[in-house]
C-alpha positions in Angstrom: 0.0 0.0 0.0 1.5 3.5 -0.8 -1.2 5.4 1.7 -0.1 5.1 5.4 -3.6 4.4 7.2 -2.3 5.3 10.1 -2.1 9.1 9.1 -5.7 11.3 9.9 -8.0 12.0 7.4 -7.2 15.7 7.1 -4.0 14.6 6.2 -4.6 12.3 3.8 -7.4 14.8 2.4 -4.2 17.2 1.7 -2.3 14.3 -0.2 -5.3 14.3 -2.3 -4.7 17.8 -3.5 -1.2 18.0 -3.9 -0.3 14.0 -4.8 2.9 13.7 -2.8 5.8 12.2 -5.2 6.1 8.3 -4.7 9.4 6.4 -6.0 8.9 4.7 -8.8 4.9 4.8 -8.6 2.3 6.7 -10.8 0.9 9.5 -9.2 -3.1 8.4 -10.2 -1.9 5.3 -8.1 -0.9 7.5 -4.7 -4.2 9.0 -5.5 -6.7 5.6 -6.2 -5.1 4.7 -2.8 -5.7 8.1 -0.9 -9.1 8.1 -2.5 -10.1 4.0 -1.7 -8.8 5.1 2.2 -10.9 7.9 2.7 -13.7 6.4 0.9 -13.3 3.6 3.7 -13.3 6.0 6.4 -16.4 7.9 4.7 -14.9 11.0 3.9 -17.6 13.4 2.3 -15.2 15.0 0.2 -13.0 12.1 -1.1 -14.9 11.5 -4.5 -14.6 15.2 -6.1 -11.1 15.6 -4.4 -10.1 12.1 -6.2 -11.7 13.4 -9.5 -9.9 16.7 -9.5 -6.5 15.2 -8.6 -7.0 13.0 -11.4 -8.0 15.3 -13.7 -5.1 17.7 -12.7 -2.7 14.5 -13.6 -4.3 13.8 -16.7 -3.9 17.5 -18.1 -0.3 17.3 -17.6 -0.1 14.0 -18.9 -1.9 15.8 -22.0 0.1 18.9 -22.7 3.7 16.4 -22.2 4.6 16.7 -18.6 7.5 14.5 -17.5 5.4 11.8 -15.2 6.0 8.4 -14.6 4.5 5.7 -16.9 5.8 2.5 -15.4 3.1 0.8 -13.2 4.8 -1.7 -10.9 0.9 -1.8 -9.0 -1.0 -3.2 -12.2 -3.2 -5.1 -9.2 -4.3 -1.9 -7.3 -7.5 -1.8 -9.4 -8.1 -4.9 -7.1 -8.7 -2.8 -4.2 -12.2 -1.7 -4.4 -15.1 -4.0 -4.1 -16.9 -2.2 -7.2 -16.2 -4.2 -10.0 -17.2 -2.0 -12.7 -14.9 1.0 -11.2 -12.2 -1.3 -10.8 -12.4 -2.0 -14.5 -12.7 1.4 -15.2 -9.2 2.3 -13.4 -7.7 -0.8 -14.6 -8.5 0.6 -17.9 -7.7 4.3 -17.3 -4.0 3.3 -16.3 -3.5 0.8 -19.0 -4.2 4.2 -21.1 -2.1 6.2 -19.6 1.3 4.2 -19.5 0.8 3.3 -23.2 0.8 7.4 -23.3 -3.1 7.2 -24.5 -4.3 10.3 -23.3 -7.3 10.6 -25.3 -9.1 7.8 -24.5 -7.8 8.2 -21.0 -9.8 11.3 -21.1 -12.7 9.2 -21.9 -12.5 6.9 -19.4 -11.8 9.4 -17.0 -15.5 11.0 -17.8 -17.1 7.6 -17.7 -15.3 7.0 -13.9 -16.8 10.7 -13.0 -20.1 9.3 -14.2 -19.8 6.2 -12.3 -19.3 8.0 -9.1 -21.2 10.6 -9.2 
């Protein structure tokens, strides 16, 4: 696990807007992690703070920002016990280290859809 569930929720709820570097990790992964935790712990907020974080990474992914693209977690989507979200992520990181953006963006919507 890259999220430390021993740390509060208010600290995990400022992870969530500024994704703290991870070695060797994607960043939407220290986010699907920080999001799955204070989803757990019912955190009001955790859905549109996961979405934005997301869609922050995604933009930059978009416009050629130097982010990691290896995913050493290719599991994580395991996490959650909604099947058709896991799909969803398992899909939306597939996209993104094969440097897909576009239909990234796609699935990104359909995951914002999903949760909302």
């Amino acid at each position: 696990m890259l999220v430390n569930a021993t740390r509060t929720s208010r600290e995990l709820v400022r992870d969530l807007r500024a994704i703290p570097p991870g070695e060797g990790v994607l960043p939407e992964s220290v986010a699907w992690q920080t999001f799955l935790e204070l989803r757990k712990r019912g955190e009001p907020d955790a859905t549109r703070l996961f979405l934005a974080a997301v869609r922050s990474l995604h933009s930059r992914r978009s416009i050629g920002a130097a982010l990691p693209t290896d995913d050493p977690l290719s599991d994580e989507h395991r996490l959650t016990d909604d099947a058709f979200l896991a799909d969803l992520w398992k899909a939306y990181k597939k996209c993104i280290t094969n440097n897909r953006t576009g239909p990234a963006g796609q699935l990104l919507r359909d995951m914002e859809e999903h949760l909302s």
